[in-house]
C-alpha positions as CSV (number, residue, x, y, z in Angstrom):
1,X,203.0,51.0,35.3
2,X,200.1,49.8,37.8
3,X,196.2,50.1,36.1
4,X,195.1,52.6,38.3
5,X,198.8,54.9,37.1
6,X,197.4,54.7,33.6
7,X,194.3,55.3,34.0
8,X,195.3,58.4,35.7
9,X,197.5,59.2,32.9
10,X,194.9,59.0,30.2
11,X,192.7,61.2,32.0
12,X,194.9,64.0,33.2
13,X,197.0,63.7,29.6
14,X,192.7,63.6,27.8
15,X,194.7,60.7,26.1
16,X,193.1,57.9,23.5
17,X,193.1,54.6,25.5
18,X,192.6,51.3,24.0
19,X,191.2,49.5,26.9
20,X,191.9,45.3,27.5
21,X,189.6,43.9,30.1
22,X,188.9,40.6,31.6
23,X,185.0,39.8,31.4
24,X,184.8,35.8,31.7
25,X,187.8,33.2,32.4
26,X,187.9,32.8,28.6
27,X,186.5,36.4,27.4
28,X,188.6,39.2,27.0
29,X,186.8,42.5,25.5
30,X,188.6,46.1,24.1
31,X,186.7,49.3,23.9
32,X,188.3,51.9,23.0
33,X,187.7,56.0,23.8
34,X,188.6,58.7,26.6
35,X,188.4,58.4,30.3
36,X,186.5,60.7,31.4
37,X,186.1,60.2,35.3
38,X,187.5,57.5,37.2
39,X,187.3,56.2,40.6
40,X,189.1,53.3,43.0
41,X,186.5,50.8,41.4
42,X,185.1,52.4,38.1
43,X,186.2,54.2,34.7
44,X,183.8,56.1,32.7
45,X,185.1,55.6,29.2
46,X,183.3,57.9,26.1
47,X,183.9,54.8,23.6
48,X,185.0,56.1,19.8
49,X,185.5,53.8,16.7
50,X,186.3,54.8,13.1
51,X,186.9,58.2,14.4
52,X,183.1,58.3,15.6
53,X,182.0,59.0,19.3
54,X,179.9,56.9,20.8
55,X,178.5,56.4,24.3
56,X,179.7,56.1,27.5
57,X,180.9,52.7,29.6
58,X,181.1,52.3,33.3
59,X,184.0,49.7,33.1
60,X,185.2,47.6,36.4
61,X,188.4,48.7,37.4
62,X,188.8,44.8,38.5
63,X,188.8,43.7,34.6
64,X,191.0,46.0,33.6
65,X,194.3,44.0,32.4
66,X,196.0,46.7,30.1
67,X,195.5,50.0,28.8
68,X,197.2,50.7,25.2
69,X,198.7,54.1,24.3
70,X,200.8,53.4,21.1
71,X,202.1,54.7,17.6
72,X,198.8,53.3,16.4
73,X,196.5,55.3,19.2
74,X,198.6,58.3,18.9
75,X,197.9,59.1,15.6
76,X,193.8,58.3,16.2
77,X,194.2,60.7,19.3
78,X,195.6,63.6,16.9
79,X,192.9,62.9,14.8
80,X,190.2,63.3,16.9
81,X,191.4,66.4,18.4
């Protein structure tokens, strides 16, 4: 599935998303949260950790390399509902 098909997902679904992006040529960063708008170029993520919610990150669509939805995020999404 192509970056910009799940980052629809996670925002029509209101899905957790753990978030993988590219930053340097040897920096990679996760943040973790809900999408909350997205465009061609940008995703507004609401970042969460330990079940808290933080603020929100304007995130390069560019340095996006993967977006996580598994056993591990399902079980935080339920949570947090």
């Amino acid at each position: 599935m192509a970056i910009l098909d799940k980052i629809k997902f996670h925002y029509d679904n209101k899905k957790f998303a753990r978030v993988t992006r590219q930053v340097a040529d040897d920096c990679t960063k996760i943040s973790r949260g809900y999408i909350v708008d997205y465009s061609e170029n940008f995703i507004i993520l609401q970042e969460t950790d330990d079940f808290k919610v933080f603020s929100f990150l304007a995130l390069p669509v560019l340095q996006i390399t993967d977006i996580r939805f598994n056993s591990h995020d399902k079980f935080y999404d339920k949570v947090m509902v």
